[in-house]
C-alpha positions as CSV (number, residue, x, y, z in Angstrom):
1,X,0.0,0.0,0.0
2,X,1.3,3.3,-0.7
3,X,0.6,5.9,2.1
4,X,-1.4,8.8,0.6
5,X,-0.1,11.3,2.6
6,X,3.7,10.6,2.2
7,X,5.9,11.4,-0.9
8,X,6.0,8.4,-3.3
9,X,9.6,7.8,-5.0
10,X,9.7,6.0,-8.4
11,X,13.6,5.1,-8.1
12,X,13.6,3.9,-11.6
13,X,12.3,7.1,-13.4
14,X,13.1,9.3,-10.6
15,X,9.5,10.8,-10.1
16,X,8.2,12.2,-6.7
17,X,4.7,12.2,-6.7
18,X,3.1,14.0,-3.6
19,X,-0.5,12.7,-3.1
20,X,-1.8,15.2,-0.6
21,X,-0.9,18.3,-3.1
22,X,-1.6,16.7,-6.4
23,X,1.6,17.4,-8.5
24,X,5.2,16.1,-9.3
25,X,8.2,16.5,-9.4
26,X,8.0,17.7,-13.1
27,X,5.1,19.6,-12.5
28,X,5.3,22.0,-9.8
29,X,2.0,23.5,-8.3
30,X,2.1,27.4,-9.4
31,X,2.9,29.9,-7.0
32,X,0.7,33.8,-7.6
33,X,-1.5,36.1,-5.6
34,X,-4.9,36.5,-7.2
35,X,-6.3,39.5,-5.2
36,X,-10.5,40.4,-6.1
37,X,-12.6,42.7,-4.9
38,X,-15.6,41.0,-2.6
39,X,-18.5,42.3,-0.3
40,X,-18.7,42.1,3.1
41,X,-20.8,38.5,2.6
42,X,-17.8,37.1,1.1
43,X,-19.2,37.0,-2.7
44,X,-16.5,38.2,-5.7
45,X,-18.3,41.5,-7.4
46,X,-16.4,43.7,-9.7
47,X,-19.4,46.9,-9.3
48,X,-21.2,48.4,-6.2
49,X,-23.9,51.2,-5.9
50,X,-23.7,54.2,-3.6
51,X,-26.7,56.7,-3.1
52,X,-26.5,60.0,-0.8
53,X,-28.5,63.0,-0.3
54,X,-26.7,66.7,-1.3
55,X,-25.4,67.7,2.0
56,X,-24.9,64.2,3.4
57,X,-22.3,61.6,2.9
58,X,-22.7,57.5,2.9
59,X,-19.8,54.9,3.5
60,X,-19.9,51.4,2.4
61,X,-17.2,48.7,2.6
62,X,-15.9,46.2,0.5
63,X,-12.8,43.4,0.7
64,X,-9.4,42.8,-1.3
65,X,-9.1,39.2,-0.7
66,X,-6.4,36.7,-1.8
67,X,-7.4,34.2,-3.2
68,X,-4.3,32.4,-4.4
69,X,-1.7,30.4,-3.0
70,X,1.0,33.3,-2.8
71,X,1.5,36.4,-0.6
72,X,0.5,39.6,-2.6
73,X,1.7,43.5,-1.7
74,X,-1.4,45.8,-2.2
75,X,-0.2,49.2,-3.8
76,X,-2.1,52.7,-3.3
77,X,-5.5,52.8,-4.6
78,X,-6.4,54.8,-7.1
79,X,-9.0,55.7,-9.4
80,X,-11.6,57.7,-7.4
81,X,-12.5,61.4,-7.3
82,X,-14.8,63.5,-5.5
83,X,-17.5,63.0,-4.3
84,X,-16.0,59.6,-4.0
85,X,-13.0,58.2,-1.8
86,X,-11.6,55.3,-0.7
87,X,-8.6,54.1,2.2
88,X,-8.2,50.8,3.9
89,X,-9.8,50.2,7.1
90,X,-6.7,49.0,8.5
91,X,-3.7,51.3,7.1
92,X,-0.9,48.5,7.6
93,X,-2.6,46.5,4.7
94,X,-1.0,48.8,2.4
95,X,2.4,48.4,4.1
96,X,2.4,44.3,4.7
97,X,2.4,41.3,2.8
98,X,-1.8,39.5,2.0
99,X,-1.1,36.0,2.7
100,X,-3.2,33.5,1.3
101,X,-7.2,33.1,1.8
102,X,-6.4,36.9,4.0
103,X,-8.5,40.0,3.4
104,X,-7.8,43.7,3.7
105,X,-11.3,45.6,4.6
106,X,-11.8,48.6,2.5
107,X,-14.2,52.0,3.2
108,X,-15.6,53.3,0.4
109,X,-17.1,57.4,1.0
110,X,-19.7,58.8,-1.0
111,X,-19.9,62.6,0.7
112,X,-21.6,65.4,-1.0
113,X,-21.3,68.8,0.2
114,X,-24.8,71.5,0.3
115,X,-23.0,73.0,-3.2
116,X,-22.7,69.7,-4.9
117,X,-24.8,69.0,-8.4
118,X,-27.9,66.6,-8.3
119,X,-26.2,63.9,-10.8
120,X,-25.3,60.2,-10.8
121,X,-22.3,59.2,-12.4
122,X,-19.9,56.2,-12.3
123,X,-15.5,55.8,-11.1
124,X,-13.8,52.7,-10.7
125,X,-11.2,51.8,-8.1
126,X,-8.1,50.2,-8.8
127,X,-5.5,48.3,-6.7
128,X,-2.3,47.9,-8.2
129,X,-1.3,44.2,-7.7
130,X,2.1,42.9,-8.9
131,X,2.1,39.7,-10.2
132,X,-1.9,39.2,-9.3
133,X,-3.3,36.2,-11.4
134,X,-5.8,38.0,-12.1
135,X,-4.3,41.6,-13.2
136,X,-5.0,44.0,-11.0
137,X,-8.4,44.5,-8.9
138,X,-10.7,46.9,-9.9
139,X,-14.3,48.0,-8.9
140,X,-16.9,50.0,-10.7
141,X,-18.8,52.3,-8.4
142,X,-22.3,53.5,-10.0
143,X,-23.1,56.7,-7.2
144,X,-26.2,58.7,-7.1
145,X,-26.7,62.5,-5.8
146,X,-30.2,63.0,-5.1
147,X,-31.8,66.0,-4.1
148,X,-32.4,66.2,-0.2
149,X,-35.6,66.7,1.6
150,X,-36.5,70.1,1.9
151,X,-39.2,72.1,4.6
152,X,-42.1,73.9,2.4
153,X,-43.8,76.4,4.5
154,X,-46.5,77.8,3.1
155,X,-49.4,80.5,4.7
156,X,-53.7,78.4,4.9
157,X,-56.5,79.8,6.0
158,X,-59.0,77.9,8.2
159,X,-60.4,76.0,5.1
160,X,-56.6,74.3,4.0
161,X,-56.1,76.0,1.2
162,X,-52.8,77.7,0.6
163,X,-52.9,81.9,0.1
164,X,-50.7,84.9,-0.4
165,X,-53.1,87.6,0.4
166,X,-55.5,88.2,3.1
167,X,-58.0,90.7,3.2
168,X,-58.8,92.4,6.9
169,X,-61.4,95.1,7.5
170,X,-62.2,97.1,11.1
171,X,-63.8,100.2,12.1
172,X,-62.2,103.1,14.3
173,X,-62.0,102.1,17.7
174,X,-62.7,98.5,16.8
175,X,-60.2,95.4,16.8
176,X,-60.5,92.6,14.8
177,X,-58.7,89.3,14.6
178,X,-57.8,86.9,11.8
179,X,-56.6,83.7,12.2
180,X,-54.2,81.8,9.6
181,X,-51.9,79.2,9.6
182,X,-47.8,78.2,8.8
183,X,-47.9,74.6,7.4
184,X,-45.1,72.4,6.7
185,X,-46.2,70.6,3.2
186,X,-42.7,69.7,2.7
187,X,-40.4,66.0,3.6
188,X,-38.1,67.8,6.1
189,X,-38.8,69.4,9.6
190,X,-38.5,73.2,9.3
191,X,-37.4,75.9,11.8
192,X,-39.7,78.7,12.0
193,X,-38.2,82.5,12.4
194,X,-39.6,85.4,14.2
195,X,-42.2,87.0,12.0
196,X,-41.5,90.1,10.3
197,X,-42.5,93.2,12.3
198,X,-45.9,94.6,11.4
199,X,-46.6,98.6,11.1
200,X,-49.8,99.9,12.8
201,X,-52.6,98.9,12.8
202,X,-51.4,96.2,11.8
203,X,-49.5,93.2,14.3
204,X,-48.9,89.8,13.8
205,X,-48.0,87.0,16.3
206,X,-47.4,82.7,17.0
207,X,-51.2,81.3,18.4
208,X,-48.4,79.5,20.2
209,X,-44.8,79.8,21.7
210,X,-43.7,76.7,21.2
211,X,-43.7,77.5,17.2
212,X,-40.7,78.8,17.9
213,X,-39.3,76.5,20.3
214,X,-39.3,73.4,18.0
215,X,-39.1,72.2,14.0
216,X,-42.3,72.0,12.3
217,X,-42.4,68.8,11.5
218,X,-43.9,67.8,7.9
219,X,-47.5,68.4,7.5
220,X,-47.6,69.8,11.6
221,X,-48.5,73.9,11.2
222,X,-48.4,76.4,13.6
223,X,-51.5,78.9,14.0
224,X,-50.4,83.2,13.7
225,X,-53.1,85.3,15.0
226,X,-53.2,88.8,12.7
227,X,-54.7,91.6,14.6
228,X,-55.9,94.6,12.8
229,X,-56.3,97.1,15.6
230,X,-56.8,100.8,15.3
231,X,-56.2,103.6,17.3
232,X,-59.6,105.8,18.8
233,X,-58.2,108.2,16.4
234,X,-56.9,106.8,13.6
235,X,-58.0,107.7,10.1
236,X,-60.5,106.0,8.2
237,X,-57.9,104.5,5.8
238,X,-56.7,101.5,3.5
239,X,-53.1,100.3,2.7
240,X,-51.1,96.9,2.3
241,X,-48.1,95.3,4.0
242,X,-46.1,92.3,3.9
243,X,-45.9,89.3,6.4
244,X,-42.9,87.0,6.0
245,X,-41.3,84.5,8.0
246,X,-37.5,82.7,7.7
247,X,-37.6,79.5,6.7
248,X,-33.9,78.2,6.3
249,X,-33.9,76.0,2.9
250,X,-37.3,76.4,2.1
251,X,-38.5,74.6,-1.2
252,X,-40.1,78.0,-3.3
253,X,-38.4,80.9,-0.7
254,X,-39.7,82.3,2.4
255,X,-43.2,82.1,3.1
256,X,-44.7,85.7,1.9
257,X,-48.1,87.0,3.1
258,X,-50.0,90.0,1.7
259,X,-52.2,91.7,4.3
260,X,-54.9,93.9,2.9
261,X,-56.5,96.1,5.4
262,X,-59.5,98.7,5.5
263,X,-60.8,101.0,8.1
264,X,-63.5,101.7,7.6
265,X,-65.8,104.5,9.4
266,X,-69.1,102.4,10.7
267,X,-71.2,105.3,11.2
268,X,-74.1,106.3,8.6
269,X,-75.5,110.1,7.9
270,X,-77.9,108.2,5.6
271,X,-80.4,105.0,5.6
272,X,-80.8,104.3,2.4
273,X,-84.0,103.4,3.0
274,X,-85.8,106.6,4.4
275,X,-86.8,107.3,0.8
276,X,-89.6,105.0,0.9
277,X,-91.5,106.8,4.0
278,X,-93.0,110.0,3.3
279,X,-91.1,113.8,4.4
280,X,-91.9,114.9,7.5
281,X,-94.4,118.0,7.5
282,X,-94.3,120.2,10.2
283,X,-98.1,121.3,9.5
284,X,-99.3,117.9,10.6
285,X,-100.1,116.2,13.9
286,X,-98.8,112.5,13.8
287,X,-100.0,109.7,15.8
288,X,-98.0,107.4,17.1
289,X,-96.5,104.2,15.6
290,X,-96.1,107.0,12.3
291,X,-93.3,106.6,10.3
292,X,-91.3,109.7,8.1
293,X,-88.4,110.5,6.4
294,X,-86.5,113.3,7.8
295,X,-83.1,114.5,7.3
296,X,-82.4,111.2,5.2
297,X,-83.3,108.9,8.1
298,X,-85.9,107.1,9.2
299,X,-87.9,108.4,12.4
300,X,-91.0,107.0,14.6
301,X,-93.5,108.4,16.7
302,X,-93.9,106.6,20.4
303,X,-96.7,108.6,20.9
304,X,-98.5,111.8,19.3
305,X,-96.4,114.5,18.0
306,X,-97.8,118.2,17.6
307,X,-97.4,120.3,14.6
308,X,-93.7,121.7,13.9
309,X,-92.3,119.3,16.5
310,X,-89.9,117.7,14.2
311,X,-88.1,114.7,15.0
312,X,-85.2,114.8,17.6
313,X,-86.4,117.9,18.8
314,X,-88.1,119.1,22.0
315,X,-91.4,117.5,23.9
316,X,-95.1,117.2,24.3
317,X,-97.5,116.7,27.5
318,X,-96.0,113.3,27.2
319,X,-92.9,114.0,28.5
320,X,-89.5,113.6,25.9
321,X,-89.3,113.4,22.8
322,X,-92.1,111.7,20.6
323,X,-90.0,110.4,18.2
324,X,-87.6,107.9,18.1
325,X,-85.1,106.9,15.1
326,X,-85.4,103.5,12.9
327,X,-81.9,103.0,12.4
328,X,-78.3,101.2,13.5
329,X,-76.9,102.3,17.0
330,X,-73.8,103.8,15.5
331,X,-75.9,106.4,13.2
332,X,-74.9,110.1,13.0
333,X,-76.3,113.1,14.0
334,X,-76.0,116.3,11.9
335,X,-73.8,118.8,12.9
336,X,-75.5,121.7,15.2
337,X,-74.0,125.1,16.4
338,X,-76.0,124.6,19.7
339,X,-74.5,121.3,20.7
340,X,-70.9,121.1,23.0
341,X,-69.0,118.6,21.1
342,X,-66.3,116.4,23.2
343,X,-62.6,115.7,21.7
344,X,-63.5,112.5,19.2
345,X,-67.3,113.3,18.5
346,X,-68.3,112.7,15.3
347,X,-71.1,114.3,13.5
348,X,-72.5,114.2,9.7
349,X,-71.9,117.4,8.0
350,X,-72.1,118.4,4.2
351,X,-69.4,119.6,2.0
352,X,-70.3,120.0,-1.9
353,X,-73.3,118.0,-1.8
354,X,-71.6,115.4,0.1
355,X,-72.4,113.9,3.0
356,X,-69.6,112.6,5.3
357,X,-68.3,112.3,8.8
358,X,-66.2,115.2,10.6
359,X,-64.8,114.3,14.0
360,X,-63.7,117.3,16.4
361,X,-60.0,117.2,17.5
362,X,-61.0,118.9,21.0
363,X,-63.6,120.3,22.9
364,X,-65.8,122.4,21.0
365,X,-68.4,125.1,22.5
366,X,-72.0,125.9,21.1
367,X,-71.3,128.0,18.1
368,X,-68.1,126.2,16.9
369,X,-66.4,126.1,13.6
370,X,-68.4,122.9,11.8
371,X,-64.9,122.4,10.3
372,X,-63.5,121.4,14.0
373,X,-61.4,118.6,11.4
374,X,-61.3,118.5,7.9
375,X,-63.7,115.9,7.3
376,X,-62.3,112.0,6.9
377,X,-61.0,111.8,3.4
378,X,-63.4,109.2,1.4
379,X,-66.2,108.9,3.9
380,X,-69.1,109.5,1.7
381,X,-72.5,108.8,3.5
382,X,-74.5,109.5,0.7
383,X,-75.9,112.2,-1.4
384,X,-78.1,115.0,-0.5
C-alpha cells in the first residue's frame, strides 16, 4: 500500500509524486496572488452602488481578498475622485504582505457637500497588484446625488387652502382678529423665524410659543393670529403690508403673506331706505306708531307728536321726545352750532353736496367752527 499522505519515489524514473498536493516533481504547483474585490458576505463582485443626499455623505465597505496560494503587496488605490474616496480600514494593509485566503477591509465614501450638483455618475477603483493572477483588482462604483428633503412652509386659512393675500377690514375704535396658519407641506422638519415686524394697525404673532421653540415637523402647522387694531383716532384708511417669515432651505423661498386692510368709518349720515316713507311736515299732527323721512333717516313716533315738532327735537305733554329713530346704533347726527362737542365726536356734515363724517380734535363750545377737522378723506355717507 502506498501511504497517501507521504511522498511516493519512483527510483527507476526518478519521479516524486506528492498525493496530498496533487503534483510532481516535473510539474510543480504554481505559486501567484490573485487579489478580487468582494462584499462584506464574502461573494467576488467587480461593481457596487452608492446613493446619498446633497449635504450628506454615505460609507460602504468592500474586501481585497487573496485568493491564491502566494502572498500579494497591495499598492495605493487609485481611481476615485470627489464625491468619492476610498482608504483601507486598517492602514498597515498597504504596508504588509496578504497572505493566502487573508482580506484587507476597504471604506468606500460617497460625501456630497450643500453645493454639490444633483447627478449620478460612475468611477472605478483600482488596486495595483504585482504579479496578481488575475491583473489588478478593480471596482466599478455607480453613485447617485439626489436632491435632499426640503421644509415647504407655506401661509392656509382655516379652510386648508394655501394663500398669499388676506383681506382684513375694522372700524375706528374696533379690533378685529384673523386667524391663519404656517404649514409644513414639505419631507423635512423646518425651523420657524420670528415673524417680520408689522406697522400699525397692523400686528402679527405665533397662536403658540412653542412654534418657535421646536421644528415644524412635515404636514404639523403652527397657528399666527393677525390683529388689525386701530387707534380711537386713527383715520379712516386703507393700505397693504407684507408678512414674512425665515424659513432656512425652504423649497419655493420664504413664506410671503400679503395683508390687505380697511378702516372703515361704521357710522351712517344716511339709511338708504328713508326714501320710501313720506317727508316729515311740520303742519301735521302725527300719531304714534307713524313713520317719516327726515333728514335722510328714518324716524318713529312713540306717541303723538304736535305740529312743527320735528323729529329729535323738544317734547309734548307726554314728556320727551315723541319720536324715536329707525336706524343702526352707531348712526350720526348732523352737525348743530347749539350742541358742545367732546374731543373724538363725530357728526355728519355736508361739503359739496356730500355727505360725510367730521370728527372734532377737541372740545368744541355751542357756536363752533363745523370744520373742527377737515372731514375724513373718502367717507361719503351718501348724497343729498
Amino acid at each position: 500500500m502506498v501511504n497517501s499522505d507521504a511522498p511516493y519515489t519512483d527510483t527507476q524514473n526518478s519521479l516524486i509524486y506528492n498525493f496530498a498536493e496533487g503534483y510532481n516533481s516535473d510539474n510543480p504547483p504554481v505559486t501567484q496572488a490573485n487579489v478580487v474585490f468582494e462584499d462584506m458576505n464574502n461573494s467576488q463582485i467587480s461593481a457596487l452602488s452608492m446613493t446619498t443626499m446633497v449635504g450628506e455623505a454615505t460609507q460602504s465597505q468592500v474586501q481585497l481578498v487573496n485568493t491564491g496560494n502566494a502572498p500579494a503587496t497591495l499598492g495605493e488605490l487609485s481611481g476615485l475622485q470627489l464625491p468619492l474616496g476610498a482608504s483601507f480600514d486598517d492602514p498597515q494593509c498597504a504596508s504588509s504582505a496578504l497572505q493566502p485566503n487573508q482580506a484587507c477591509t476597504l471604506d468606500l465614501n460617497l460625501n456630497s457637500n450643500k453645493q454639490a450638483q444633483v447627478g449620478s455618475g460612475s468611477q472605478t477603483l483600482i488596486d495595483t497588484v504585482a504579479n496578481n493572477q488575475s491583473g489588478d483588482p478593480s471596482l466599478t462604483i455607480n453613485y447617485s446625488v439626489q436632491a435632499a428633503p426640503q421644509p415647504h412652509v407655506v401661509f392656509e386659512n382655516s379652510q386648508n387652502q394655501v394663500i398669499t393675500s388676506l383681506d382684513t377690514s375694522t372700524t375706528p375704535s374696533a379690533s378685529q382678529d384673523y386667524l391663519v396658519k404656517l404649514v409644513n407641506t414639505g419631507e423635512a422638519p423646518a425651523a420657524l423665524s420670528n415673524l417680520s415686524a408689522l406697522q400699525l394697525p397692523l400686528a402679527a404673532a405665533f397662536s403658540n410659543a412653542q412654534c418657535l421653540q421646536a421644528p415644524l415637523a412635515a404636514n404639523e402647522s403652527c397657528s399666527v393670529t393677525i390683529t388689525l387694531n386701530p387707534n380711537r383716532d386713527a383715520q379712516v384708511s386703507s393700505g397693504s403690508q407684507t408678512l414674512t417669515d425665515v424659513v432656512a432651505d425652504n423649497q419655493g423661498g420664504d413664506p410671503i403673506l400679503s395683508i390687505n386692510y380697511s378702516i372703515q368709518d361704521a357710522a351712517s349720515c344716511t339709511d338708504p331706505n328713508a326714501s320710501s316713507y313720506p317727508a316729515y311736515d311740520s303742519g301735521i299732527t302725527y300719531q304714534a306708531g307713524v313713520k317719516v323721512s327726515y333728514k335722510h333717516f328714518i324716524w318713529r313716533t312713540k306717541w303723538y307728536a304736535d305740529k312743527g315738532m320735528a323729529p329729535g327735537q323738544g317734547s309734548n305733554q307726554s314728556g320727551g321726545s315723541p319720536w324715536e329713530l329707525v336706524k343702526p346704533a352707531d348712526m350720526l347726527f348732523d352737525w348743530s352750532a347749539n350742541v358742545v362737542y367732546q374731543a373724538g365726536t363725530r357728526q355728519c356734515i355736508t361739503v359739496s353736496s356730500t355727505r360725510l363724517v367730521n370728527m372734532s380734535m377737541a372740545r368744541l363750545q355751542k357756536s363752533g367752527h363745523q370744520s373742527s377737522r377737515n372731514p375724513l378723506p373718502g367717507i361719503t355717507c351718501g348724497l343729498i
